[in-house]
C-alpha positions in Angstrom: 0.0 0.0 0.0 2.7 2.5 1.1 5.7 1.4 -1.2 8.7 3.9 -2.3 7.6 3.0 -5.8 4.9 1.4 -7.1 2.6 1.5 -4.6 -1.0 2.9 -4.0 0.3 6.1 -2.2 2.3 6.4 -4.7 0.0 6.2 -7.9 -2.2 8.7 -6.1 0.3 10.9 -5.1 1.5 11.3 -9.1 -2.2 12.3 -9.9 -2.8 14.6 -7.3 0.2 15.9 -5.2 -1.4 17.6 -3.0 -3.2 14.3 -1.5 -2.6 13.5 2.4 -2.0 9.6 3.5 -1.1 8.1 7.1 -0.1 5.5 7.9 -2.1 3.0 10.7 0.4 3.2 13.5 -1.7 0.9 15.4 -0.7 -2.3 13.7 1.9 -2.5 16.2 -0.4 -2.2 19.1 -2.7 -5.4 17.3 0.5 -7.2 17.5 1.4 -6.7 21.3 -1.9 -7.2 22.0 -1.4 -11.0 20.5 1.8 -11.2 22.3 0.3 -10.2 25.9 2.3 -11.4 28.9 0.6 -15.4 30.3 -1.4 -13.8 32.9 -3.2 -11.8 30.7 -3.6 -14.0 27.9 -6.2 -16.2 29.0 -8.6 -13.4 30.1 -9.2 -12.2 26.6 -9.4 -16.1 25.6 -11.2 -17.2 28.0 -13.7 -13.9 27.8 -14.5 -14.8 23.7 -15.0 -18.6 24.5 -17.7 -17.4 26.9 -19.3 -14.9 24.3 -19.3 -17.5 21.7 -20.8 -20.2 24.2 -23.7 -17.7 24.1 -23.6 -16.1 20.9 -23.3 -18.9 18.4 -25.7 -21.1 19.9 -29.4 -19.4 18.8 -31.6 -20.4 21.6 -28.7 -19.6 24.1 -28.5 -15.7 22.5 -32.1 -15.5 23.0 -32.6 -16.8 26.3 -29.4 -14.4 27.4 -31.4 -11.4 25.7 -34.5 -12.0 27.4 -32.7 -12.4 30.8 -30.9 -8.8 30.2 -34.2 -7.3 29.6 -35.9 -9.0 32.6 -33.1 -7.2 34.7 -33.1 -4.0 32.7 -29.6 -4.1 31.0 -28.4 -1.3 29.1 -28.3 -4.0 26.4 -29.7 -7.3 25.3 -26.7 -9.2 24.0 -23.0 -9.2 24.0 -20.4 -8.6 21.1 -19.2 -11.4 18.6 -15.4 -11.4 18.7 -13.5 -11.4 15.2 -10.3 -12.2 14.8 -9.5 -9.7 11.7 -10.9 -6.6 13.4 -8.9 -6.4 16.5 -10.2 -3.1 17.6 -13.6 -5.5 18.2 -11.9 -7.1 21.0 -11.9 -4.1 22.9 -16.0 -3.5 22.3 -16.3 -7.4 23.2 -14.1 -6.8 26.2 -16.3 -3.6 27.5 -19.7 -5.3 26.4 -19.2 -8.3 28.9 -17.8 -6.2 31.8 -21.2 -4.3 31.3 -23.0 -7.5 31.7 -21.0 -9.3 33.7 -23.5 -9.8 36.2 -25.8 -10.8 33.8 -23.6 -13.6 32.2 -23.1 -14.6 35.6 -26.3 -15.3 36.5 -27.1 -17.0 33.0 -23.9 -19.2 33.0 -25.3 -20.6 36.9 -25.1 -24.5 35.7 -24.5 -24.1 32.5 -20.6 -24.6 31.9 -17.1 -24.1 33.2 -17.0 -21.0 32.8 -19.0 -19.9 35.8 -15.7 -19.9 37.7 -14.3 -16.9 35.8 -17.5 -14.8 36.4 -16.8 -15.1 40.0 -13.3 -15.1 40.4 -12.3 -11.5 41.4 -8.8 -11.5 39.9 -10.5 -12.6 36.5 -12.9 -10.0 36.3 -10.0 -7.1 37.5 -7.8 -8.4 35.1 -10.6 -8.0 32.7 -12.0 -4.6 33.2 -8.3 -3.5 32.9 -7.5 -4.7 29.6 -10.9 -3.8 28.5 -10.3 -0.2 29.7 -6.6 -0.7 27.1 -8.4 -2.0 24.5 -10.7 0.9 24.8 -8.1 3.9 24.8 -6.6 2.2 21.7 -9.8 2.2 19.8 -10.1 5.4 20.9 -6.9 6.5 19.7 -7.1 4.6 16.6 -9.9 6.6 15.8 -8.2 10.2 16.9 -5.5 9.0 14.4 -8.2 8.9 11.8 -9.4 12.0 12.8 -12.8 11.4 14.4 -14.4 13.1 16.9 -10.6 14.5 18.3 -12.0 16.7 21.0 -13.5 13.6 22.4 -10.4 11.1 22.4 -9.9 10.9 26.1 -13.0 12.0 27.7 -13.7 10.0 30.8 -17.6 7.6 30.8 -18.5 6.9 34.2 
């Protein structure tokens, strides 16, 4: 895309010089993200196994969405991770801290993964990277030049 010579950028620039380009400096971030240290590598895993157990199973996505409007979520489902749009992990990360308590109560029985809804180190280690994630998608976007007055404006 962004080759000395024959590239895209390049083509473009030739036609119209006066064109502007960046260049994503966030691919490196994807990368660390992938390369996280043991102890936080099985949060994000073990958070998108439990999103899929309820997302890619139809009656399980519906009985989860009629629990969080019995309690009166904010929403009615959680976020399917993909694995080429890393700044979705983020949004997946921050959607199931949201309804954490939710999940918690649907998973009672259900599977193995009850025992991460509970465990307090699990859930601290998850809010944290889902407050990274967030500031990167954030700052991904700055880069692109959206909404820059808003890039590090605190949610409570």
């Amino acid at each position: 895309m962004c080759g000395k010579n024959s590239s895209v950028v390049t083509r473009i620039l030739e036609q119209s010089s006066c064109a502007l380009w960046t260049h994503c400096s966030l691919d490196k971030e994807a990368l660390v993200s992938k390369a996280l240290p043991e102890y936080f590598k099985t949060v994000p895993n073990t958070a998108v196994k439990v999103v899929n157990f309820i997302k890619t199973r139809p009656l399980q996505a519906r009985l989860f969405q009629k629990l969080c409007e019995k309690m009166g979520s904010p929403y009615s489902s959680l976020l399917l991770h993909t694995e080429f749009r890393w700044l979705s992990r983020g949004k997946v990360l921050a959607r199931l801290v949201e309804l954490r308590n939710e999940v918690t109560i649907y998973l009672e029985g259900k599977n193995e993964y009850i025992e991460h809804q509970r465990n307090e180190q699990f859930l601290l280690k998850l809010t944290y990277l889902a407050d990274i994630f967030s500031k990167l998608n954030k700052f991904n976007l700055y880069l692109k030049g959206s909404n820059a007055s808003d890039m590090f404006t605190v949610h409570d």
